[in-house]
C-alpha positions as CSV (number, residue, x, y, z in Angstrom):
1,X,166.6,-83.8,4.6
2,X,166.5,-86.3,7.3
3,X,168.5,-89.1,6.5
4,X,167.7,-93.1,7.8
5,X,170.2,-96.0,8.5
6,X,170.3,-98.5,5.6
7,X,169.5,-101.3,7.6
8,X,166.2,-99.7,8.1
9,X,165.3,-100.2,4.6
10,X,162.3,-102.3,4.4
11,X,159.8,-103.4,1.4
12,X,157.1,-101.3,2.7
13,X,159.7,-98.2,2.0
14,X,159.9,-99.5,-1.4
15,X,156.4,-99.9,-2.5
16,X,156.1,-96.4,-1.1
17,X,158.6,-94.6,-3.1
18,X,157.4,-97.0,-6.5
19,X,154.0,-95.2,-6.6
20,X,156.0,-92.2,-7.8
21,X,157.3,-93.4,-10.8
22,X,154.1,-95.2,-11.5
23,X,152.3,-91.8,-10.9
24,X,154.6,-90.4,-13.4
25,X,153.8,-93.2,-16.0
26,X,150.4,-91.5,-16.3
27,X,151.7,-88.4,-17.5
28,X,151.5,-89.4,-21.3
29,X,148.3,-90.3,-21.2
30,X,146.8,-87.5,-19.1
31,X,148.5,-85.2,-21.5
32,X,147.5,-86.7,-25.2
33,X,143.7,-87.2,-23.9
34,X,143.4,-83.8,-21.0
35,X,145.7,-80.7,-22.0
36,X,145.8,-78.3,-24.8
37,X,149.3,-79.4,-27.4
38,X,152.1,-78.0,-28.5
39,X,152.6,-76.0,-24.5
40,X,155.3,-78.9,-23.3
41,X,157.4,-76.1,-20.8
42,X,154.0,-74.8,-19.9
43,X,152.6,-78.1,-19.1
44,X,155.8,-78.6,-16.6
45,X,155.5,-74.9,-15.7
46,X,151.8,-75.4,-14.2
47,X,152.4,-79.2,-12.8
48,X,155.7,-78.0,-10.5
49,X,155.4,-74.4,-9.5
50,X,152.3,-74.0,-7.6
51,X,152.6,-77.3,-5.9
52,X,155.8,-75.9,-4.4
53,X,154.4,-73.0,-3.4
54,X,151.2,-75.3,-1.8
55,X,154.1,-77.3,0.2
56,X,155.9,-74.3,1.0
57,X,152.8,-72.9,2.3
58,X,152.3,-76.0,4.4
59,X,155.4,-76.1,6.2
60,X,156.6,-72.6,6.1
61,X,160.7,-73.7,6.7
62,X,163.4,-72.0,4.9
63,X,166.8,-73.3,4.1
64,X,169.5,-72.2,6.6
65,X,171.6,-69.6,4.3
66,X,174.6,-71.8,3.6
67,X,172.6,-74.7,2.2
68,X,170.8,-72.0,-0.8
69,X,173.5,-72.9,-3.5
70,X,173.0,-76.7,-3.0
71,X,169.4,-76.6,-3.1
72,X,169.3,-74.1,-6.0
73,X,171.5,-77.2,-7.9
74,X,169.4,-79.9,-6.6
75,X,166.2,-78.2,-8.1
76,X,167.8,-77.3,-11.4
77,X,168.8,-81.1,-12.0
78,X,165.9,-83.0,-10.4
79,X,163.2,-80.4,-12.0
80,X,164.3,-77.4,-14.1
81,X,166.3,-78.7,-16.3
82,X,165.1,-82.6,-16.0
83,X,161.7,-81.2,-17.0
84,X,162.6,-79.1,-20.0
85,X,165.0,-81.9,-21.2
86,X,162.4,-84.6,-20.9
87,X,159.7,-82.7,-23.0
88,X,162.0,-82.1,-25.8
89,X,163.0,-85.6,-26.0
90,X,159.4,-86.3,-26.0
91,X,158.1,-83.7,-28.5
92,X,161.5,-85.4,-31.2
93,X,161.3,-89.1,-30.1
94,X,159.1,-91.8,-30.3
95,X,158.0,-92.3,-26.5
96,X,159.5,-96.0,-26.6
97,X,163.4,-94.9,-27.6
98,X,163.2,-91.7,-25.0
99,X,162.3,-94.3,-22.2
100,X,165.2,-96.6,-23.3
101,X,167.6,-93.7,-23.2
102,X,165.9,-93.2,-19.3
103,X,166.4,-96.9,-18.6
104,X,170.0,-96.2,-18.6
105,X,169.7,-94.0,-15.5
106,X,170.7,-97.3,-13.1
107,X,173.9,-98.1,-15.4
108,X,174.8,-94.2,-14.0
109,X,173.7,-94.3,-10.5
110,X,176.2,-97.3,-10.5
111,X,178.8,-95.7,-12.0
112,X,178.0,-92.7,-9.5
113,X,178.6,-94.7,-6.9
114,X,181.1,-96.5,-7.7
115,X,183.5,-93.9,-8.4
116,X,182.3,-91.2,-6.1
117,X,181.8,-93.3,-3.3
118,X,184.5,-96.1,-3.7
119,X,181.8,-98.4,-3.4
120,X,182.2,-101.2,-6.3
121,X,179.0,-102.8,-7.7
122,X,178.4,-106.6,-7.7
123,X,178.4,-108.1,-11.0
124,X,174.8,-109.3,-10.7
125,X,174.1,-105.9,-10.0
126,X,174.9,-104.7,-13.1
127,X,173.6,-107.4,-15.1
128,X,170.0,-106.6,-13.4
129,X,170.4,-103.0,-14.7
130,X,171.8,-104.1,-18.0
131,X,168.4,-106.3,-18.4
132,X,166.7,-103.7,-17.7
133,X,167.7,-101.7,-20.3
134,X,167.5,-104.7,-23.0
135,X,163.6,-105.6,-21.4
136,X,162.9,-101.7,-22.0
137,X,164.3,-102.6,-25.5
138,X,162.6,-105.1,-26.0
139,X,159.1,-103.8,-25.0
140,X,158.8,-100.4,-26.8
141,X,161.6,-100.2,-29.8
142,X,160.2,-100.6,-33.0
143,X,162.0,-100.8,-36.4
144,X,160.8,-97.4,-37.6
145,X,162.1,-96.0,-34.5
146,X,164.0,-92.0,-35.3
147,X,167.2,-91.6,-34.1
148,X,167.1,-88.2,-33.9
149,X,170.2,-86.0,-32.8
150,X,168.8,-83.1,-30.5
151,X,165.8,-85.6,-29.2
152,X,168.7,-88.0,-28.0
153,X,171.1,-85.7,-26.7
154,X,168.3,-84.2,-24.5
155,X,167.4,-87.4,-23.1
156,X,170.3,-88.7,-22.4
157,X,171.1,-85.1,-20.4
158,X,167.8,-85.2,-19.1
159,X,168.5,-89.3,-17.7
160,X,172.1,-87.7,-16.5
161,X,170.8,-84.8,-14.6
162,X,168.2,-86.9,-12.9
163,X,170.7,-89.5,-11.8
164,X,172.9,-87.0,-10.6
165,X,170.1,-84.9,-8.9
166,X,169.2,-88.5,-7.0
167,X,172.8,-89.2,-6.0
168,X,173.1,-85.5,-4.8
169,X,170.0,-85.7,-3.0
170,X,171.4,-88.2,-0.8
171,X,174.8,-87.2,-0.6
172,X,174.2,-83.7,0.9
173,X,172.9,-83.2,4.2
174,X,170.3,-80.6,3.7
175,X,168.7,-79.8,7.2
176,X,165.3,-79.8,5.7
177,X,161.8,-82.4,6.3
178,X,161.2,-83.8,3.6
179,X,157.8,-81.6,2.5
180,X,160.2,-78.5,3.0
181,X,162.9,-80.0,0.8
182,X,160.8,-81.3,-2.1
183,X,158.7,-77.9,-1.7
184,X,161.7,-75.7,-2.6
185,X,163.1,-77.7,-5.4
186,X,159.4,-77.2,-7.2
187,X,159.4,-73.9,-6.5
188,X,163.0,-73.2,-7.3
189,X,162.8,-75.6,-10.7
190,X,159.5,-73.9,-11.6
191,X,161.0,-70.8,-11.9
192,X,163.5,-71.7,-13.6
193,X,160.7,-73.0,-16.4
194,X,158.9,-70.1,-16.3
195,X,161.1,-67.9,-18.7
196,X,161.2,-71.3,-21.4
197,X,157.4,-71.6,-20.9
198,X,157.1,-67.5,-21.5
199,X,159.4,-67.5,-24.8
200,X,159.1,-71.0,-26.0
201,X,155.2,-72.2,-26.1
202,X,152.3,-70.3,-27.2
203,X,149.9,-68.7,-25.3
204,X,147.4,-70.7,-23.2
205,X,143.5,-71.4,-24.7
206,X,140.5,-70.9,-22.7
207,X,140.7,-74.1,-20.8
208,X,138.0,-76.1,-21.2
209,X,136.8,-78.2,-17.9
210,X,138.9,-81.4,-19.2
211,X,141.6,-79.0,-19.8
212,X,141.9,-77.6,-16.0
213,X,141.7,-81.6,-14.9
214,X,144.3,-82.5,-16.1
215,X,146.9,-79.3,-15.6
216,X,145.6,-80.1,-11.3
217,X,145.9,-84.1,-11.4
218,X,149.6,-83.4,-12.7
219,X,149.9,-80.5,-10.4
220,X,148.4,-82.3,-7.2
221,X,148.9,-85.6,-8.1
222,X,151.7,-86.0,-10.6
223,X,153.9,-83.2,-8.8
224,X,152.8,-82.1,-4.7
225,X,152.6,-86.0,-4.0
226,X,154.9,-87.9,-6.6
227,X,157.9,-85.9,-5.7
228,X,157.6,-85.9,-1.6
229,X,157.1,-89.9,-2.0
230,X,160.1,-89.8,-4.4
231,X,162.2,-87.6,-2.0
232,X,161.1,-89.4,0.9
233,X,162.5,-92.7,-1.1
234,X,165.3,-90.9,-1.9
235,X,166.3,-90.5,2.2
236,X,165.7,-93.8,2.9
237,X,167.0,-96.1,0.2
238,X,169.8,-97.3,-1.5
239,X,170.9,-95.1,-4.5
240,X,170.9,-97.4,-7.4
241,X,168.0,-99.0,-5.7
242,X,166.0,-96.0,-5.9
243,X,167.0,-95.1,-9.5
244,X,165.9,-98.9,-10.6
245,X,162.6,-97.6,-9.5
246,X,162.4,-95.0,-12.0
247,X,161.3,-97.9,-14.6
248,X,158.0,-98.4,-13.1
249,X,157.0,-94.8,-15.4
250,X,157.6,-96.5,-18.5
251,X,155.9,-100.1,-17.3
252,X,152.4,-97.4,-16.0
253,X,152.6,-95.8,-19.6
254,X,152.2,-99.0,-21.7
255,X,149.9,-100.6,-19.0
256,X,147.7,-97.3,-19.3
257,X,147.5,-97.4,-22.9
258,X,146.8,-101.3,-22.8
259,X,143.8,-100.6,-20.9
260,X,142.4,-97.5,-22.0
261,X,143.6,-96.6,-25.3
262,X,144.0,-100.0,-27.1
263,X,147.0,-100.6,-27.2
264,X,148.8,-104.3,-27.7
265,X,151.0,-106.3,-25.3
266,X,152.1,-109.5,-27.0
267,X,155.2,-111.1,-28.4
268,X,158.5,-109.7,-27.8
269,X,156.9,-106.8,-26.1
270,X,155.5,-109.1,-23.6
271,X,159.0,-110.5,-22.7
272,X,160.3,-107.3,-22.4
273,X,157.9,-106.2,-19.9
274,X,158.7,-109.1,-17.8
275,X,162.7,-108.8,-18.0
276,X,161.8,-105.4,-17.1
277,X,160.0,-106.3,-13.6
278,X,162.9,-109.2,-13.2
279,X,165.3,-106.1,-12.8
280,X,163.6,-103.7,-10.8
281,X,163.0,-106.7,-8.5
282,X,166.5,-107.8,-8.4
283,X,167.9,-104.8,-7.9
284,X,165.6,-103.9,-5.4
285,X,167.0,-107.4,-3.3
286,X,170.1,-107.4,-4.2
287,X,170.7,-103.4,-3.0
288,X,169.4,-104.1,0.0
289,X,171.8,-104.4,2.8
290,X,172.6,-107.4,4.8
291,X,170.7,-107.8,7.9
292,X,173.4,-107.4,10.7
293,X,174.7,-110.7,12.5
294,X,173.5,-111.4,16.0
295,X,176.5,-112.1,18.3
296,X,176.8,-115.2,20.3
């Protein structure tokens, strides 16, 4: 994946690689209101696999052979296995105490970096992505929230693979554009859903119209062009930058159920909503790097 120099980060490339996340955010929604229950694997099955095989299509590039085992990891963390862990969380937590547990992806990347790459965090930093996590809080915790064993350990594996998937995604040089790259990893993670989706979840219904909607706006929409904006991101910013992003899905999911299902935003929740955009902004300025000094 073609890599850019950090001083070319610019806003633009951030707004960019934000619709993503807020893409993802609709996923809830579409998936209560459009899709047949109880089919979470299958639901990920259909919304990654044939949009890799669509981008593949499009660009027809394969992987030169040393780079397989790398991408085969990539896909397994940043799909397969982020996928299946993020619907069982789902289907045993309240969706306000699995998006706290994925609020804690930042606090990783940081960690990530700062003992991978020797590069230590600033202090502010880390109290951005602390706040974060506390605004997240804040904004969908209840007090009958249920703290369920299996539901947290499989978010907070589903939060680590993803944050390891980024940082890998950056850190290996895989000679792929960017359509190729994120082609193969839905492809490659697809399959490795299929056999979860085959065993695990019931058969499909006759899909209704409604039904076939909403399995292509998460295929098309939610999948093909979420994850090459993501990936795209992912070349050109800052690693804990791009993981502060990631929020945004959470922010979409409340916003969408304000608006269309009825939802309430007041109070506490309202606060945390804001301390949740005062991080992802501050982390977004305060990851980006210095502009260089003109000499003389």
């Amino acid at each position: 994946m073609k890599k850019f120099s950090v001083n070319a980060v610019a806003w633009s490339d951030i707004l960019i690689t934000a619709l993503a996340p807020v893409i993802w955010g609709s996923t809830y929604i579409i998936t209560t209101q459009f899709l047949p229950p109880d089919r979470p694997f299958t639901a990920a099955l259909i919304r990654v696999l044939p949009a890799g095989i669509l981008l593949l299509l499009m660009t027809r590039r394969l992987p030169q052979f040393s780079e397989w085992p790398r991408l085969l990891i990539l896909a397994a963390l940043n799909i397969g296995f982020f996928q299946a862990l993020l619907f069982v969380a789902a289907y045993r937590l309240p969706g306000g105490l699995a998006a706290v547990v994925g609020a804690l992806q930042p606090l990783l990347m940081i960690v990530l970096v700062w003992v991978f790459d020797q590069r230590k965090p600033a202090i502010a930093v880390i109290f951005a992505a602390i706040t974060g996590v506390l605004g997240m809080a804040a904004l969908l915790l209840g007090p009958g929230s249920v703290w369920d064993p299996v539901g947290i350990a499989a978010a907070l594996s589903g939060t680590a693979c993803m944050a390891v998937g980024t940082y890998l995604s950056r850190r290996w040089n895989i000679a792929l554009p960017v359509l190729a790259f994120t082609g193969w990893q839905l492809l490659l993670g697809g399959l490795i859903l299929l056999p979860l989706a085959c065993v695990f979840d019931p058969p499909l219904p006759v899909l209704m119209p409604v039904n076939i909607a909403g399995y292509a706006y998460l295929c098309v929409i939610g999948a093909l062009l979420a994850y090459v904006l993501w990936f795209r991101g992912v070349a050109r910013l800052p690693a804990v930058a791009i993981s502060s992003l990631g929020l945004f899905s959470p922010l979409t999911a409340v916003l969408l159920g304000w608006i269309f299902l009825g939802q309430t935003i007041r109070g506490l929740s309202l606060a945390g909503l804001l301390m949740v955009l005062f991080s992802i902004l501050a982390v977004q300025w305060l990851s980006k790097p210095a502009a260089p000094k003109k000499k003389g």
